[in-house]
C-alpha positions as CSV (number, residue, x, y, z in Angstrom):
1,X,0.0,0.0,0.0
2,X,1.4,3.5,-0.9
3,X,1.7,6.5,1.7
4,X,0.8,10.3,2.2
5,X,3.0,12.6,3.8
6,X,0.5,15.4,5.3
7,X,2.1,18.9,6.0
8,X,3.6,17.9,9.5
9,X,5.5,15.1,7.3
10,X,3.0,12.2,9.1
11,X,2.6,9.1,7.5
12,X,-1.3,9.1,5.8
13,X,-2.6,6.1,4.4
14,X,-6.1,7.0,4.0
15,X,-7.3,10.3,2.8
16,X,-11.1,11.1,3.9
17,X,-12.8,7.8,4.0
18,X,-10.9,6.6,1.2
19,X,-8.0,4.1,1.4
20,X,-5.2,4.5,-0.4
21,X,-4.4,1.7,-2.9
22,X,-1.2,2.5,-5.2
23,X,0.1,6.0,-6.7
24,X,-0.4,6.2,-10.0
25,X,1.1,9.7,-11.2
26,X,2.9,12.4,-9.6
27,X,3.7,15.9,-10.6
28,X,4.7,18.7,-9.1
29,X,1.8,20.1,-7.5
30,X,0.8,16.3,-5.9
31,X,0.1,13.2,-6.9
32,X,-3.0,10.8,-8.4
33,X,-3.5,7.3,-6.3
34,X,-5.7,4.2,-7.3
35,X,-7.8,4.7,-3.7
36,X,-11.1,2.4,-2.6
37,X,-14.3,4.7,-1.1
38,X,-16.1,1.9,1.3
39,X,-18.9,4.0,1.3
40,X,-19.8,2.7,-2.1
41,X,-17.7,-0.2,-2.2
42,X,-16.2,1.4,-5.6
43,X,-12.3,2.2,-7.0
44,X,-11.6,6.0,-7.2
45,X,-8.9,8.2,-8.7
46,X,-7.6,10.3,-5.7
47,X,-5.9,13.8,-6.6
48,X,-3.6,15.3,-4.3
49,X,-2.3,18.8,-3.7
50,X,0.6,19.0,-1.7
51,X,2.7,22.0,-3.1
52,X,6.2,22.8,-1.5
53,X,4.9,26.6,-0.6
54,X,5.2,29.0,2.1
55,X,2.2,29.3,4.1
56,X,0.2,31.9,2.9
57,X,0.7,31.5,-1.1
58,X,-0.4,27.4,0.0
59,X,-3.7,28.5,1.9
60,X,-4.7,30.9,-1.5
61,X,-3.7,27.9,-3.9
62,X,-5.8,25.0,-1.2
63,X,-8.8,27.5,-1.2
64,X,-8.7,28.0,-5.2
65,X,-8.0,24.2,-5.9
66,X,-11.0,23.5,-3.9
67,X,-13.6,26.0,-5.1
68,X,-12.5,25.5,-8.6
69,X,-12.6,21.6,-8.3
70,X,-16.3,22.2,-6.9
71,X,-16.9,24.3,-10.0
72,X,-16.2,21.4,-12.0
73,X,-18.1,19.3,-10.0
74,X,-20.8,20.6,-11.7
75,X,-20.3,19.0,-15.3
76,X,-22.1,16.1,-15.8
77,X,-20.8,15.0,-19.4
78,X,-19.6,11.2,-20.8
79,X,-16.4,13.5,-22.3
80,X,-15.5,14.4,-18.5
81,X,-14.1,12.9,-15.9
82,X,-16.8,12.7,-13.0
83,X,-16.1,14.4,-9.8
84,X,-17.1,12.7,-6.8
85,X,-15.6,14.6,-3.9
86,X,-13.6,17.3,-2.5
87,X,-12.2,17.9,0.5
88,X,-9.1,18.0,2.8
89,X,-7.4,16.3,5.3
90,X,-4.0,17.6,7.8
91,X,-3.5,19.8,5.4
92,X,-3.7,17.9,2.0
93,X,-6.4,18.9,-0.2
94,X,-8.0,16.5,-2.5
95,X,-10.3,15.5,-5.2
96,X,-12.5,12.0,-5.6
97,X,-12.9,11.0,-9.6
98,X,-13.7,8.4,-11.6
99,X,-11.0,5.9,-12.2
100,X,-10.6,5.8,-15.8
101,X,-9.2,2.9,-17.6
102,X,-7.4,3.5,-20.9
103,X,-4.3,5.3,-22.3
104,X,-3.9,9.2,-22.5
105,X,-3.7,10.6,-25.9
106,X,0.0,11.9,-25.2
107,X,1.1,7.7,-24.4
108,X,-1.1,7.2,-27.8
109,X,0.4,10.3,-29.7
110,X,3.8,9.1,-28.9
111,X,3.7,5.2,-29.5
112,X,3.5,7.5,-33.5
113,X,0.9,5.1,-34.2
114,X,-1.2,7.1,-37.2
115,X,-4.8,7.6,-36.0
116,X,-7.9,6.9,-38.9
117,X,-9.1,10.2,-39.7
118,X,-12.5,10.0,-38.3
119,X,-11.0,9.1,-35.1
120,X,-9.2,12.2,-34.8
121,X,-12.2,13.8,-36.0
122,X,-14.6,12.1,-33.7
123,X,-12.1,12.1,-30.3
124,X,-11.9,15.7,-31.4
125,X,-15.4,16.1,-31.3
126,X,-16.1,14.5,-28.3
127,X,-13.8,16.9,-26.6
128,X,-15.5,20.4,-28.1
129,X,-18.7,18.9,-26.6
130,X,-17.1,18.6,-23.1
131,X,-16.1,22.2,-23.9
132,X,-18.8,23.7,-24.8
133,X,-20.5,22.3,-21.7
134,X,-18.2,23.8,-19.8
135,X,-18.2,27.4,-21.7
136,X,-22.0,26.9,-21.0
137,X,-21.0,26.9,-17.1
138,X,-18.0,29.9,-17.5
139,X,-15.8,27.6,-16.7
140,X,-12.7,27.8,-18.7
141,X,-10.1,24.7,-19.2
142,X,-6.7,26.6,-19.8
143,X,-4.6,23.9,-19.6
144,X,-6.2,21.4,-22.7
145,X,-3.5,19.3,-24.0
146,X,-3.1,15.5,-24.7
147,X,-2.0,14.7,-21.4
148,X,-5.3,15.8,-20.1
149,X,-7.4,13.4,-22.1
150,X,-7.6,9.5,-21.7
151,X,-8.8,7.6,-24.7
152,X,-10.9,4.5,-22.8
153,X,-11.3,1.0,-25.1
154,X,-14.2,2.0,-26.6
155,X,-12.4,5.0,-28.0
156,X,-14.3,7.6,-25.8
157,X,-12.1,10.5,-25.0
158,X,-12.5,12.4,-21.5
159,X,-11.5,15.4,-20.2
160,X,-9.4,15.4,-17.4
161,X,-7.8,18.3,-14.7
162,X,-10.7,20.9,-14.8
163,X,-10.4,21.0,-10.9
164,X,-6.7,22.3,-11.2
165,X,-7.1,24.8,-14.9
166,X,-7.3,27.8,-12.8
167,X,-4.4,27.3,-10.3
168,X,-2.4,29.2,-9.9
169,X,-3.4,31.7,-12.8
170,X,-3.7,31.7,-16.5
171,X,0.2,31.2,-17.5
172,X,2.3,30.2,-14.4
173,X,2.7,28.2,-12.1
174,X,3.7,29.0,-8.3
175,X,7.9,28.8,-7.5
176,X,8.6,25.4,-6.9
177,X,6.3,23.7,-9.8
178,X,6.6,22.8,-13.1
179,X,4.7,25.1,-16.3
180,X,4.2,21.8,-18.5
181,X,4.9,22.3,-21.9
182,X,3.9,25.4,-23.7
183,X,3.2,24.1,-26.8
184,X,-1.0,24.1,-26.6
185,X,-0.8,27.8,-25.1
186,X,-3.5,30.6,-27.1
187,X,-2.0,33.7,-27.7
188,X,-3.8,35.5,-25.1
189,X,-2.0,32.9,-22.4
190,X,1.0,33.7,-24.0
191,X,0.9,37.3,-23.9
192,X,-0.7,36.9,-20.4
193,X,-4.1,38.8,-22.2
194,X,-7.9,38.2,-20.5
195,X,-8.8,34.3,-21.9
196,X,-12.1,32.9,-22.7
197,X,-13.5,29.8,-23.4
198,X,-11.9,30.9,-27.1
199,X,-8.9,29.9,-25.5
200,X,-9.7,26.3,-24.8
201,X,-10.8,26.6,-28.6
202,X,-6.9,27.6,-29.8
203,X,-5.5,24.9,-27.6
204,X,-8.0,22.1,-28.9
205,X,-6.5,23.3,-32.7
206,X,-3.1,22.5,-31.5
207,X,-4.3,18.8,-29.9
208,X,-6.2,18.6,-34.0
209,X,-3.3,19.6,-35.6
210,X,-0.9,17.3,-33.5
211,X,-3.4,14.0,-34.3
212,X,-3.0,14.6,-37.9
213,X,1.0,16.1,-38.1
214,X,2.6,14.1,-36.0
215,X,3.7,17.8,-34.5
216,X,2.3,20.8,-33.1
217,X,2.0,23.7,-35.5
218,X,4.2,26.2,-33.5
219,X,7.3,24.1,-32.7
220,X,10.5,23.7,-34.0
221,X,13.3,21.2,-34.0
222,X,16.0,24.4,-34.1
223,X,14.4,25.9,-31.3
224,X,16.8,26.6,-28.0
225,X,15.0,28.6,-26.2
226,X,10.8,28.4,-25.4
227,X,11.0,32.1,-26.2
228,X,10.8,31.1,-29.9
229,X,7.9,28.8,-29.6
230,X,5.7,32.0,-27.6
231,X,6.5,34.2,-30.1
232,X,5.1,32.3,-33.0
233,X,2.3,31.2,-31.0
234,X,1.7,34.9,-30.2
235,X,2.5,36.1,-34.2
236,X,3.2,34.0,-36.5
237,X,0.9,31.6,-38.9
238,X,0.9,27.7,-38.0
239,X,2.0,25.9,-41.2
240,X,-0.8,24.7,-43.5
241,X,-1.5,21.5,-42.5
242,X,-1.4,20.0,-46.0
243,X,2.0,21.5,-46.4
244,X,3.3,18.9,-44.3
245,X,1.2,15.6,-45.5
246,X,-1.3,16.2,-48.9
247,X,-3.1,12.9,-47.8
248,X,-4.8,15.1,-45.1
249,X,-8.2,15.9,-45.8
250,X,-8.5,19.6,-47.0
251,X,-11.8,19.6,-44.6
252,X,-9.4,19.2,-41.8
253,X,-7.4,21.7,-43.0
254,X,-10.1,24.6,-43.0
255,X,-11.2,23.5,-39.2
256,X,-7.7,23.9,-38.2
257,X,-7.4,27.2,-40.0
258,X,-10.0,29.2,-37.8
259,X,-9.3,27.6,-34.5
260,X,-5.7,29.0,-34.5
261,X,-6.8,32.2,-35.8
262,X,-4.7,34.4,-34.3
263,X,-7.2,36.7,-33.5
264,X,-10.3,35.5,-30.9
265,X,-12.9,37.3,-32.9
266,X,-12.0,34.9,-35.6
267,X,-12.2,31.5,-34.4
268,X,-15.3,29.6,-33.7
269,X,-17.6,31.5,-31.5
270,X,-18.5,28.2,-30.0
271,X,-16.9,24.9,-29.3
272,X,-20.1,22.7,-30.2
273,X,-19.7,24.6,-33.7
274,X,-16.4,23.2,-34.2
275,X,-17.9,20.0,-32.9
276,X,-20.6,20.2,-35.6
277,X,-17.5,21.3,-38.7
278,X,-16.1,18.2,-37.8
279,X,-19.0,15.5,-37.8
280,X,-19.2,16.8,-41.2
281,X,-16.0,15.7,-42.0
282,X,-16.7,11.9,-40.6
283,X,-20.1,11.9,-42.4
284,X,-18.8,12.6,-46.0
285,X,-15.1,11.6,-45.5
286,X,-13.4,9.6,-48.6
287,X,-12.4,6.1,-47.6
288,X,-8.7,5.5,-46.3
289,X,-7.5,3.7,-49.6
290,X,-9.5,5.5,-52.3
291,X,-10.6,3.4,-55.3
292,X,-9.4,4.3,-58.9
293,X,-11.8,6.6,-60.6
294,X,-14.6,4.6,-63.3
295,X,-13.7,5.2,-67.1
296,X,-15.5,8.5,-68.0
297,X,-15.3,10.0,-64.8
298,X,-12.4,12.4,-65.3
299,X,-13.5,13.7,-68.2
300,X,-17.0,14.3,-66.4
301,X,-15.0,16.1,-63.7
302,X,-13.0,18.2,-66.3
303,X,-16.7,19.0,-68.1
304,X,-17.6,20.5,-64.6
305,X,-15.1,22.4,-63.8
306,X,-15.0,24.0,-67.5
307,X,-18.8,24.5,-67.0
308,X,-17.8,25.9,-63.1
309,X,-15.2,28.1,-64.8
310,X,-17.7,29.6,-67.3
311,X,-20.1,30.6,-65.0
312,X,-17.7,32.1,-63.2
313,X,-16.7,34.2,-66.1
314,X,-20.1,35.3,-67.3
315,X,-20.9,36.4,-63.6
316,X,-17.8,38.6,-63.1
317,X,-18.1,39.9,-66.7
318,X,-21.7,41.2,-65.3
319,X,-20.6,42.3,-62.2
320,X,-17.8,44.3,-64.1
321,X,-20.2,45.7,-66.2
322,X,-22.2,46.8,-63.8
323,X,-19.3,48.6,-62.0
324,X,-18.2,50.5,-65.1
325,X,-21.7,51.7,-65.6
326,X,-22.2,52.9,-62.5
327,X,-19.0,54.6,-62.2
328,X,-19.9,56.4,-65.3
329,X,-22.8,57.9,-63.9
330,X,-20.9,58.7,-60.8
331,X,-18.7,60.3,-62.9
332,X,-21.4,62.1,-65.0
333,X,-23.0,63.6,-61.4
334,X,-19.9,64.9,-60.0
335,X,-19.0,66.9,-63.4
336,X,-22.4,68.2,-63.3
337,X,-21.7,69.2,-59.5
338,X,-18.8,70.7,-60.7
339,X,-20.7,72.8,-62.9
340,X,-23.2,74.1,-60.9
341,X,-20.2,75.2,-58.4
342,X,-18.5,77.2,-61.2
343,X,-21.5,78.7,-62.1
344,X,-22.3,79.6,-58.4
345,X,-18.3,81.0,-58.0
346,X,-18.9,83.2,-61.2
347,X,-22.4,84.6,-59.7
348,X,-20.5,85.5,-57.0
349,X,-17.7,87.0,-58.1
350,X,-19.7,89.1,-60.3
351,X,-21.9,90.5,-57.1
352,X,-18.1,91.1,-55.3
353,X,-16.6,93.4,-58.2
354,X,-20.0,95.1,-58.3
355,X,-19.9,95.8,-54.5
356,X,-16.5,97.3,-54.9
357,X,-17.6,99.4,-57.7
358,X,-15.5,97.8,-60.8
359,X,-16.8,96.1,-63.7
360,X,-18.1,92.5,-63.6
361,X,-15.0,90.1,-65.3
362,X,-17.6,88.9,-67.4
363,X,-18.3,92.7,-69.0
364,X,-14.8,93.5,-69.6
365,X,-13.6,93.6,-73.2
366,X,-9.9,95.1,-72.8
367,X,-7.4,92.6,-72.5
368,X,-5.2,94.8,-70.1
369,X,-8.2,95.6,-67.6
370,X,-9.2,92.1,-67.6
371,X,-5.4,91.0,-66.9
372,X,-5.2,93.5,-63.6
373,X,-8.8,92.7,-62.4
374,X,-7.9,89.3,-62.4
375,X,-4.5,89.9,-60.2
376,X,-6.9,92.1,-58.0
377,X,-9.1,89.7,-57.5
378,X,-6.7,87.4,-56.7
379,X,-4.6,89.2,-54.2
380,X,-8.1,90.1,-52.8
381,X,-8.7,86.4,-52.0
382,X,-5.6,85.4,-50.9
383,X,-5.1,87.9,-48.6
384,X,-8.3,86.5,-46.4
385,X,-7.7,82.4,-47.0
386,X,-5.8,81.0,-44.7
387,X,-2.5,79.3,-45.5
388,X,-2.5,76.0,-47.0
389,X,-0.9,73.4,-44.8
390,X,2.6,72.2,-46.0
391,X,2.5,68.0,-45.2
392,X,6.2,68.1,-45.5
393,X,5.7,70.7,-42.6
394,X,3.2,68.6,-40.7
395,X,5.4,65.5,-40.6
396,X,8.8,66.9,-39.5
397,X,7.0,68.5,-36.9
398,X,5.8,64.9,-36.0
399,X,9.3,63.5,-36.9
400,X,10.8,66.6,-34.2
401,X,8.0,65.1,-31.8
402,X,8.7,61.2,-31.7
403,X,12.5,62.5,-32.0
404,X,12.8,64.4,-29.0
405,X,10.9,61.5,-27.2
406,X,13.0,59.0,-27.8
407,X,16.0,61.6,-26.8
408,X,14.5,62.0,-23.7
409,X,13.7,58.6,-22.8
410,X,17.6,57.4,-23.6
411,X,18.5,59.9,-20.9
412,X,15.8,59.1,-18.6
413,X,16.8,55.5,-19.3
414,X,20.8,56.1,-18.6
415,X,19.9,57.9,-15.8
416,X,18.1,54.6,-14.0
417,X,20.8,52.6,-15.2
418,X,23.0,54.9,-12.9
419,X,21.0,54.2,-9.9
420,X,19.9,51.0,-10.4
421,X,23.7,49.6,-10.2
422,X,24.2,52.1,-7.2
423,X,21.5,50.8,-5.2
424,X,20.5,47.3,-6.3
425,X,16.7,47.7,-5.4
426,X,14.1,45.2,-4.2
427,X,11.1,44.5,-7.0
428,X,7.7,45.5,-4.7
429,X,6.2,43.1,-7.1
430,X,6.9,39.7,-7.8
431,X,8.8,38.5,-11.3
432,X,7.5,35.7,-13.4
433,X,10.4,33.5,-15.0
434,X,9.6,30.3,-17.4
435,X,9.6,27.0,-16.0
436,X,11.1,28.3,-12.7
437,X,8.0,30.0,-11.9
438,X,6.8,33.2,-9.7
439,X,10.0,34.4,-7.7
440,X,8.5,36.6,-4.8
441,X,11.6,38.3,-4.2
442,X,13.8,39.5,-6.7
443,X,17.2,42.6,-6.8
444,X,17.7,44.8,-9.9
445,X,21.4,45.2,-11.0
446,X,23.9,44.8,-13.8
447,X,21.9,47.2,-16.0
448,X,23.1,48.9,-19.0
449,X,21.4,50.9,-21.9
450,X,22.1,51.6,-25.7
451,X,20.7,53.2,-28.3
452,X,20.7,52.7,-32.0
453,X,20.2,55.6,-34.9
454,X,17.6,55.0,-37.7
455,X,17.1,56.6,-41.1
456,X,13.3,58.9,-42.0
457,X,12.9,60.6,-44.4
458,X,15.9,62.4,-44.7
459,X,16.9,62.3,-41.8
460,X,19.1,61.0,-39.0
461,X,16.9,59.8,-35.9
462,X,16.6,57.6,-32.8
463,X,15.2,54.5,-33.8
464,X,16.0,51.8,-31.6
465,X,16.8,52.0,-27.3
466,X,17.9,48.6,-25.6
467,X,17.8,48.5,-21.9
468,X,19.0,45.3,-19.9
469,X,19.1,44.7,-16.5
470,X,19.3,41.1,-13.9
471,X,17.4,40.5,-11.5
472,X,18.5,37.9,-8.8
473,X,16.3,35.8,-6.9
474,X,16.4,36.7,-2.8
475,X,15.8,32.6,-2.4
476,X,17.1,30.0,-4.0
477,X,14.8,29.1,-7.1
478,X,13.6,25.5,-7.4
479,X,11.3,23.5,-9.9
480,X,10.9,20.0,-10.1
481,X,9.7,18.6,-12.9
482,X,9.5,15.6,-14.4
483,X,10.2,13.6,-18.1
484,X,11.3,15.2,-21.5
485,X,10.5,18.8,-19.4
486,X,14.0,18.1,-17.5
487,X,16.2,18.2,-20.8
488,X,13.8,21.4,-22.1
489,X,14.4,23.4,-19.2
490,X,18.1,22.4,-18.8
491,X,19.0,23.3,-22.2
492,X,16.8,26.3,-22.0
493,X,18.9,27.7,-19.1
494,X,22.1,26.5,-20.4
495,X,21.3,28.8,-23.8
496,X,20.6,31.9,-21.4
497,X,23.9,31.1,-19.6
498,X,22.3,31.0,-16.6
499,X,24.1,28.6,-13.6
500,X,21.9,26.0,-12.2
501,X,21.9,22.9,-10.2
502,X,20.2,19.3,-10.8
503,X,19.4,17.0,-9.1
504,X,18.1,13.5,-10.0
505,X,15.6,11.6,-7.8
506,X,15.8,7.9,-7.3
507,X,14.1,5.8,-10.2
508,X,10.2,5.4,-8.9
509,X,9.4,2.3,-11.1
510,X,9.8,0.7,-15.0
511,X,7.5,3.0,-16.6
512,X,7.2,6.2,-14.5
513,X,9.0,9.4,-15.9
514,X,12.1,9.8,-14.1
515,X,11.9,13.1,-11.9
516,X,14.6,16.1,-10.8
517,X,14.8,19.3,-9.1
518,X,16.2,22.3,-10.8
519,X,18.2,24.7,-8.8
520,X,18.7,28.3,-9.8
521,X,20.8,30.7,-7.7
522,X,22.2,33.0,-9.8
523,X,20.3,36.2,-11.9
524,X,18.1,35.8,-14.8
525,X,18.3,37.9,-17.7
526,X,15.3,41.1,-18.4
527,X,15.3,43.7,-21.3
528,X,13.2,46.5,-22.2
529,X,13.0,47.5,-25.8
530,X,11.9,51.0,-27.1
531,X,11.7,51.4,-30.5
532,X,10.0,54.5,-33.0
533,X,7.6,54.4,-35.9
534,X,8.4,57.6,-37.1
535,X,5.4,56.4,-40.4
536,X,3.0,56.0,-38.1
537,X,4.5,58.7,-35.3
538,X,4.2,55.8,-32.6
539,X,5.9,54.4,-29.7
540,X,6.3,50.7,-29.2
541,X,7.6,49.1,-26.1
542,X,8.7,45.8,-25.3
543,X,9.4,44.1,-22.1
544,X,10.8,40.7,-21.7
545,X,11.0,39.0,-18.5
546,X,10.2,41.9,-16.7
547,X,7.6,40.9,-14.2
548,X,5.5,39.2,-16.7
549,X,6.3,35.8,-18.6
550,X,8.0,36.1,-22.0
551,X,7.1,39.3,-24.1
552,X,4.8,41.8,-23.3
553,X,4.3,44.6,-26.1
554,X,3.0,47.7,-25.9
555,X,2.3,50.4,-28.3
556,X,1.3,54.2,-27.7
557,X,0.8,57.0,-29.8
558,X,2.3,60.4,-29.3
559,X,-0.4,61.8,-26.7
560,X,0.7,59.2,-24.3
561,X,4.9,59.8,-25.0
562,X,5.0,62.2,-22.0
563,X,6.0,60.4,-18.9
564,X,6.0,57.3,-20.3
565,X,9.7,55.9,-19.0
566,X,8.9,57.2,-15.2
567,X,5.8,54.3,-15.8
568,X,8.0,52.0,-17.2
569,X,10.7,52.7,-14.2
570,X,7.8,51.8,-11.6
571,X,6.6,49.1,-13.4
572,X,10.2,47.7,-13.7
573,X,10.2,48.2,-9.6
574,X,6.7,47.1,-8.9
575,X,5.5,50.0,-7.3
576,X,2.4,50.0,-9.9
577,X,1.1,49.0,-12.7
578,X,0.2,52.5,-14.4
579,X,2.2,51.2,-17.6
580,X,-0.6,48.6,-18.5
581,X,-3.3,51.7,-17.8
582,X,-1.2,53.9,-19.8
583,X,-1.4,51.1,-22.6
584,X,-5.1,50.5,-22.8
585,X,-6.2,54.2,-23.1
């Protein structure tokens, strides 16, 4: 029979009024035993929380583990895991729920076994129903991936870890605990944005594209750093699908398309939409061997798409038709607009010389007295209209603008690099570092600040200011983590250069993951990055590391210039957040 350790490091071999059986999975924040309810006389899956927290951040994460695991409690689905209890014990919190038998699609995923298409397309399914259930209740997933499904014998797919999604927030994990791979994260996660249940909908493309890829769409095999994984999941388009295999169903392809649109507005307002897209699929998909077409039916085929090609023609021939014409008549209106105006100008002018007591222009026969009423007239006008704008004018005035502020934040910036290595302050706000987690306490130092000169329009400006800084944890940073997320973080420190310690745990069994605890002491790199549109006379800002996970960008126009590096100064410090209000004006 397998153990507990509560808080007080007491031996526990029963949680509640369950017994425990075996452990069957451990991560960082607990563990998952095969336990027996006697109430019931039934098998249960038993989930533990037992983070390695100080005492405070531990009662927050208990109290949200529980009242989110409640929450979830609620969904009564066949594509979720049932919740039968919650509660805690000496400290450890828990959750009762069903004991599933089967394999989880990331054990199926990486046996590289090639899944039928209308599996993919109905396990998909089956999981945007448990979604949209959910969506239906405002709960939100936020951590969908294939490790979080289970495929049972009869190929039924079920949700999994709904009671944990919202701990401890939307991108990171506490200090101590491991992130899990990034690879199914939405670009609002990434970019630490508001998510939705349009979220869940990105991250349930990735799991679709995966199924038919072999790979996610955003990762790389050059990649050294998970830096370049969140910036194409935050900007840059997933490869086609049929770029990589042409046997994939172009169906699949256009379901795929809008869930990893980019933009939220753009996906699937619902899951049980994309649910509904790809029941389509498994209702009129082609066989997996397709036959050889029947004599004749190529040339049928061609015949239609000639005919398809035709109609196309004779309908944009119309439509271009009708354009022309009624560009023509547009035309003809604003000519006869243009007319009427001269002819109102001309009455006008006529009533003007007659009010200053000369003859109408339209009277006079002499050449010479038309020539000099015509300069009168003219100096006459000009010396009431105001002065026509000069663009050139206009945008080295805006040029002079965006110029001077990126002058005056270099200094402003040089002049906090000064102090900052002087004095070596305490953040009042705590920094968010990949894998390694929320560091609570964390010194500024080693700062330094350059700037770069760009080219516009003539001209010689500031384009580009790079500020860098270290910050160094006040306690020894530790994450434990477990399987292929040991070599990722490892080599993702060793290409920052930052020192760390490992340590390996004893082997826990044949086929668990083997397990270690990363050790960080030293200080992690931050940047901020200024740079000018001097087109668009705009302001961008970039901050990497600095409090936030990965990149954060802003971008202001020139009303919001003025004061801008003081906010980015206490920001840096975590004395507030008026940079993010700044921002979203």
């Amino acid at each position: 029979m397998d153990v507990i350790h509560n808080e007080a490091g007491a031996v526990k071999s029963t949680l509640g009024r369950y017994r425990i059986i075996e452990e069957l999975g451990r991560g960082a924040m607990g563990a998952v035993y095969r336990a027996f309810d006697p109430l019931i006389e039934r098998q249960v899956a038993l989930k533990t929380l037992l983070p390695p927290l100080p005492g405070d951040e531990m009662a927050e994460v208990r109290e949200r583990f529980i009242r989110e695991a409640r929450s979830a409690g609620q969904l009564n689905h066949p594509n979720i895991v049932t919740i039968f209890d919650v509660g805690e014990q000496e400290g450890i919190a828990y959750i009762a729920m069903e004991l599933l038998e089967g394999r989880s699609l990331q054990r199926i995923l990486r046996d590289g076994v090639r899944l039928a298409y209308d599996l993919v397309a109905d396990i998909t399914a089956q999981l945007a129903d448990a979604l949209d259930l959910a969506h239906r209740y405002a709960i939100v997933h936020r951590d969908l991936k294939p490790a979080n499904v289970m495929i049972d014998r009869m190929e039924r797919a079920k949700l999994m870890d709904f009671g944990v999604a919202y701990v401890p927030s939307s991108t990171m994990t506490q200090t101590g605990t491991s992130l899990g791979s990034p690879r199914y994260m939405s670009p609002e996660q990434v970019v630490g944005a508001p998510v939705d249940p349009r979220s869940d909908i990105f991250s349930l493309g990735v799991v679709l594209y995966e199924m038919l890829a072999r790979r996610t769409p955003f990762e790389s095999p050059e990649d050294t750093t998970v830096f370049a994984l969140l910036n194409r999941i935050a900007a840059a388009p997933h490869p086609p699908l049929r770029s990589l295999d042409r046997e994939i169903p172009a169906a699949f392809e256009r379901v795929v398309d809008r869930a990893l649109a980019k933009n939220p507005e753009d996906r699937y307002p619902r899951a049980a939409e994309m649910a509904a897209d790809l029941r389509r699929i498994t209702r009129g998909a082609p066989p997996t061997s397709v036959a050889a077409p029947r004599p004749g039916q190529e040339d049928r085929a061609r015949t239609q798409l000639l005919q398809d090609l035709d109609r196309f023609v004779e309908r944009f021939d119309r439509e271009e038709q009708e354009r022309i014409r009624a560009e023509e008549q547009a035309q003809l209106r604003k000519e006869e607009e243009t007319r009427r105006w001269a002819d109102e100008q001309a009455r006008k002018r006529d009533a003007f010389e007659r009010s200053l007591g000369a003859t109408p222009m339209a009277e006079l026969t002499n050449t010479g007295t038309m020539r000099r009423a015509a300069l009168d007239m003219l100096r006459r006008q000009a010396a009431v209209l105001p002065a026509a704008p000069n663009p050139n004018t206009e945008r080295d005035k805006r040029i002079d603008e965006l110029s001077k502020a990126m002058s005056g934040a270099f200094q402003y910036l040089a002049e906090l690099v000064r102090e900052l290595n002087a004095v070596r302050p305490s953040s009042g706000q705590p920094y968010e570092f990949i894998y390694l987690g929320k560091l609570p306490s964390v010194r500024l130092s080693d700062a330094s600040v350059e700037s770069r000169k760009g080219y516009a329009h003539g001209r010689d400006v500031p384009d580009q200011i790079a500020m860098r800084f270290r910050i160094t944890p006040s306690a020894p940073a530790h994450v434990v983590l477990e399987g292929e997320d040991i070599m990722r973080c490892a080599q993702y420190l060793a290409a920052m250069k930052i020192p760390f310690a490992q340590r390996d745990e004893p082997k826990r069994g044949f086929r668990k993951p083997p397990r270690a605890e990363l050790t960080v002491t030293a200080s992690l790199p931050c940047e901020v990055m200024v740079r000018a549109d001097y087109d668009a006379h705009a302001m961008s800002i970039e901050l990497t590391n600095v409090r936030r996970l990965g990149r954060v960008h802003y971008r202001l126009a020139s009303a919001a210039f003025s004061g801008v590096m003081d906010d980015v100064a206490r920001y840096m410090l975590g004395v507030d957040d008026d940079l993010e209000r700044r921002a979203r004006r």
